[in-house]
N, C-alpha and C positions, 0 to 999 in steps of 0.2 A: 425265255428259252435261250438256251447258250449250253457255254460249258464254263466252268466254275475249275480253277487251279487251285488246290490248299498245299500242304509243304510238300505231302510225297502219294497226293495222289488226282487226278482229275476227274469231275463230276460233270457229265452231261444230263439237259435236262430237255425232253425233245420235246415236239409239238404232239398233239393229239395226232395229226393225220400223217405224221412223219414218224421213221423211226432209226434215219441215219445221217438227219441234216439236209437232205438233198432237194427233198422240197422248199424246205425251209429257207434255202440258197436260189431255188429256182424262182422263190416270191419275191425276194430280194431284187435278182435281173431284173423283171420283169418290172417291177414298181421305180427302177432306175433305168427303163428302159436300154437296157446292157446288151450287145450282142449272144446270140443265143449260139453259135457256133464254138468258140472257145468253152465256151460254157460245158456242153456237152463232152466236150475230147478231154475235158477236164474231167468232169464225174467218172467218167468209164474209167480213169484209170486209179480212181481214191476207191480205198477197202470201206465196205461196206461200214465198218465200225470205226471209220475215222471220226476226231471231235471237229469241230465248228472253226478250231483254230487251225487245224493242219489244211481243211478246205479252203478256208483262206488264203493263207499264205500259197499255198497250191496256184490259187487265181492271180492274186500278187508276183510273184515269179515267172508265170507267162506273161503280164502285162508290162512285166521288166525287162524280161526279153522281147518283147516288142518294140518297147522303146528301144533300147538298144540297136535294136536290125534299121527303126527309122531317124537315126542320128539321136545324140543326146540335145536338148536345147539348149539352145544360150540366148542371152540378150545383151544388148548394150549397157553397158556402165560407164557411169561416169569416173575417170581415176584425173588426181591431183599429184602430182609426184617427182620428184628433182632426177634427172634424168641426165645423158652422158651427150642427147643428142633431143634436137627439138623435133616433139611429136604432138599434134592437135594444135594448139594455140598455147606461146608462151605466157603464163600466169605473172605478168608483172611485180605486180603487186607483193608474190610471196619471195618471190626473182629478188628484188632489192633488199627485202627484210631478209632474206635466210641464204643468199647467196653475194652477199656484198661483197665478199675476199677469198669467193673460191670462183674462179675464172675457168672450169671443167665442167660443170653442173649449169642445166638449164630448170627453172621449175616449168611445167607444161599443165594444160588440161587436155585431157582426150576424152572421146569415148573407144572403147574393145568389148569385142563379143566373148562375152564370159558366160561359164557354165555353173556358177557360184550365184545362183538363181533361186527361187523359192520352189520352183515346179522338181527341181533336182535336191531340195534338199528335204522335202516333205518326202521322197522317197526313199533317201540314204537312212531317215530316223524310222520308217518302216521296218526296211530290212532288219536294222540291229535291233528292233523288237522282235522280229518276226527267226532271228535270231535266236535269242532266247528262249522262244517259247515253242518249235519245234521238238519234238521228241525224234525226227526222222532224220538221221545222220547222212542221207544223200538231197536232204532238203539243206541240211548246214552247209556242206561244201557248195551246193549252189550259190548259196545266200554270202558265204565268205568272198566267194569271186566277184558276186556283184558289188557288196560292199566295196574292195578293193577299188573298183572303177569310179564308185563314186565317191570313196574319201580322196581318191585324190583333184578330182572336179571339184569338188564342193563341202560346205559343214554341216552338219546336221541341224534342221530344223530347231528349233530353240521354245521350249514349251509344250503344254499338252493340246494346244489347239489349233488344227487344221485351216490355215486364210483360206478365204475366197481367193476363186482364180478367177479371171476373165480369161476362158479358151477360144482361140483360133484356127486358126487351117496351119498355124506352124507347130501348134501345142497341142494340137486337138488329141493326138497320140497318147497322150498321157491322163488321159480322162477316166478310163475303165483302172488305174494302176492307183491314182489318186484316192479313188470314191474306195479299192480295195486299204487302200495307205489309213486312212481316217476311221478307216473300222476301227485297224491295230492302235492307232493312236490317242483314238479320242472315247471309245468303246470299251475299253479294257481299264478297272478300275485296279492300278499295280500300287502293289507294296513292295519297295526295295529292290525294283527287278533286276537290277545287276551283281545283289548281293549273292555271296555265295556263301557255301556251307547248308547249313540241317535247312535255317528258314529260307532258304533261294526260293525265289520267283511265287508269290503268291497273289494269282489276278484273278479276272473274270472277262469273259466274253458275251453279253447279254444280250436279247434282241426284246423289244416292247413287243409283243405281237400282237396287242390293240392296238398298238398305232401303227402296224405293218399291217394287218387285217384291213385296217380303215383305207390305207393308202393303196390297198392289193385292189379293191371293191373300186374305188375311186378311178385307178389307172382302167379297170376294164371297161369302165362305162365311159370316159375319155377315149381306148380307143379303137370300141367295135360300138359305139353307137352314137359318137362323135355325128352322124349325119342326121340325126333329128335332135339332140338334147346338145347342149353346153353343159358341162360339167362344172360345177362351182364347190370345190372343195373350202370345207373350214371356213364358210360363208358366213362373214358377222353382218348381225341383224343390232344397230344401235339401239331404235326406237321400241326395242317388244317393251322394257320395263323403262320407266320414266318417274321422278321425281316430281314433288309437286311442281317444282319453277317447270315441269313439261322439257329439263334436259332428261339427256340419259343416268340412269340408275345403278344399271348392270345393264351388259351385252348377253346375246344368247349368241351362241357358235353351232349350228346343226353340221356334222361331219359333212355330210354330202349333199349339195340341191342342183337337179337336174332343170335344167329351161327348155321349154319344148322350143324352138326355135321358127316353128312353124306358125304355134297355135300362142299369142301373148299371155292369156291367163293360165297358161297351164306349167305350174311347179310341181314336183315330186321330192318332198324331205325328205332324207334317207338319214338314218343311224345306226352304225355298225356295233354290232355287239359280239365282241368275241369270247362268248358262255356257251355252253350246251342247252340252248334251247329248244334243241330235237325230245327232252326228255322231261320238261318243266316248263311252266307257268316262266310269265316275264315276272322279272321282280319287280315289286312294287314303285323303286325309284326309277327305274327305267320306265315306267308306265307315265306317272307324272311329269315327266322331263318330254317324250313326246306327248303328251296331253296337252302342256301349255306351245310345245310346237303347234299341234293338232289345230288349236284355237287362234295361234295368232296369224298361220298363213289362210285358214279357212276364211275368216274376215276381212284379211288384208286383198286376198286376191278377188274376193265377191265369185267365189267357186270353191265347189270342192276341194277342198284338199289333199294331196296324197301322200300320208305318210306311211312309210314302209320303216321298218325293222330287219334288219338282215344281219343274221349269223351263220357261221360257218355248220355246215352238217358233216357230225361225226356217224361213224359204224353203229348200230343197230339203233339208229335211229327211230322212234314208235311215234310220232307226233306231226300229223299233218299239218300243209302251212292253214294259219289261222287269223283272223279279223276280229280286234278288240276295238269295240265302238264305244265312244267318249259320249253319256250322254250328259253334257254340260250346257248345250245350246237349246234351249225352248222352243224358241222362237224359230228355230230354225226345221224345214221341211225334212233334212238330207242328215241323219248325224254326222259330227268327223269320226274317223276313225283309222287303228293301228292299221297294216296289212304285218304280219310278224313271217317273213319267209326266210328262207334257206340259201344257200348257197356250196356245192359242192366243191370245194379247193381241188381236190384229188382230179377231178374230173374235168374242170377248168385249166388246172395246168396240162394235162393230155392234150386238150383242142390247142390251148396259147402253141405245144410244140408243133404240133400237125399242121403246120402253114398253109398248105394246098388246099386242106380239107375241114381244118376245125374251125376257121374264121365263122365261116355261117351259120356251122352250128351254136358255137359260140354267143354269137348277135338274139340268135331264137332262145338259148337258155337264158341270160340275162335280159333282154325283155320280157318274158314269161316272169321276172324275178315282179318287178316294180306295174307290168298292165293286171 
């Protein structure tokens, strides 16, 4: 899902339950745990048919001005530098070799708080994408002025990928401006972008939404039911396949497994499937892939096991949720088996807004999803 640039025209490509991004943006916050405040003062004021890049840069640009209203950072550097007068500690060493017959000049080391930082300079390489790929001529004069401030603070980022930052209580500001920054930088597959003429600017803006699906599923049960389950997302299992010598073989990764925190033997596998399963049978390798879940936690745990399937429910959905039973165990009293349910996005992001009032309801849909 995104929007796609070709030479002189842009392609959006939206989600099933979206049809202007805005969802699509609100799963986003939410699975980056994002302030919901800017968030909203934002959407109200982007046209309903804006693409995925102008919402962006839109969030980018108030996170800029943010930063700005709470000072720019800076931090300490080291500087080595022949000097008129002694600042920090004189550098001997370079003192005798490079100033043996100029009796005016000291070599020094210091340290100075400089704004020629990485947190400022992953934003400066934003803008002048964000730059570019604007269609809205009072988003450009915004983005020129900010530029302005920070070419002369700082250089631009160097490369197409986003460091790790450790945030703090001095940097913490710059968090919502960064995760918007990394979109533009590291999301966007560009050809040429600063060339100009017929082929200027041909990129992509894309979003995985199996793997925002998965992590959408995962944050809700992280945190409206955080008080009975632990959330164990992308939980590897070494030991399911083993080689003869009895190492591991291959690992399994089940998206999601819930720990009852109360009860020890009690797990819940969860695997996100983002298909139309309102309308159709599971397919067959999804059936297999939890089947040998099915079987390895049903033994392991010496209990039932619960494996659930959950995909997203679209409009005119005809298919109630349903239970495919694995009969692979003989010996066993209880078969394993699928639970294949649902999950309303549309209706989920409503209650995540509703603070006051959706939390509980919230808690009662999403249990209903996995009891």
């Amino acid at each position: 899902m995104g929007t796609i640039q070709l030479s002189k025209r842009r392609v959006n490509i939206f989600p099933r339950f979206d049809h202007d991004f805005k969802k699509l943006i609100k799963i986003i916050l939410f699975t980056k745990d994002i302030k919901y405040k800017p968030f909203r003062q934002n959407l109200q004021t982007e046209k309903a048919n804006d693409d995925l890049y102008e919402i962006i840069i839109s969030f980018l640009l108030e996170e800029v001005l943010n930063i700005l209203k709470n000072n720019l950072f800076r931090a300490y550097v080291n500087f080595n530098e022949n000097l008129k007068v002694v600042r920090g500690r004189i550098d001997f060493n370079n003192h005798l070799n490079k100033n043996f017959l100029m009796g005016d000049s000291i070599y020094c080391k210091y340290e100075d708080l400089n704004p020629n930082v990485i947190e400022n300079q992953i934003v400066l390489k934003a803008l002048n994408i964000a730059f570019y790929m604007t269609a809205d001529s009072n988003k450009k004069k915004i983005i020129k002025r900010y530029v302005s401030i920070f070419s002369e603070l700082c250089i631009e980022l160097k490369g197409k990928k986003v460091p790790h930052i450790n945030y703090n209580r001095i940097n913490s500001h710059y968090i919502e401006a960064h995760y918007y920054s990394k979109l533009l930088i590291e999301c966007i597959g560009a050809e040429s972008l600063y060339q100009t003429g017929e082929h200027k600017c041909r990129y992509s803006l894309l979003v995985d939404m199996n793997d925002l699906f998965e992590k959408f599923v995962a944050e809700l049960f992280q945190k409206y039911l955080s008080s009975t389950y632990q959330t164990l997302p992308q939980y590897v299992v070494s030991d399911a396949i083993l080689n003869d010598k009895n190492k591991t073989y291959r690992k399994i990764i089940p998206d999601i497994i819930l720990k009852n925190k109360d009860k020890a033997n009690e797990y819940i596998v969860i695997d996100t499937k983002n298909k139309a399963y309102g309308n159709k049978n599971v397919l067959n390798e999804d059936i297999y892939q939890l089947s040998f879940y099915g079987m390895y936690f049903y033994n392991m745990f010496k209990a039932k096991a619960n494996i659930v399937i959950i995909y997203p429910k679209y409009e005119n959905q005809s298919k109630k949720p349903e239970n495919i039973f694995l009969n692979t165990l003989d010996n066993q009293a209880e078969k394993p088996f699928i639970k294949v349910r649902c999950i309303d996005i549309n209706e989920c992001l409503d209650l995540i807004q509703d603070e006051a009032k959706g939390r509980e309801k919230l808690k009662v849909k999403i249990s209903s999803i996995i009891l």
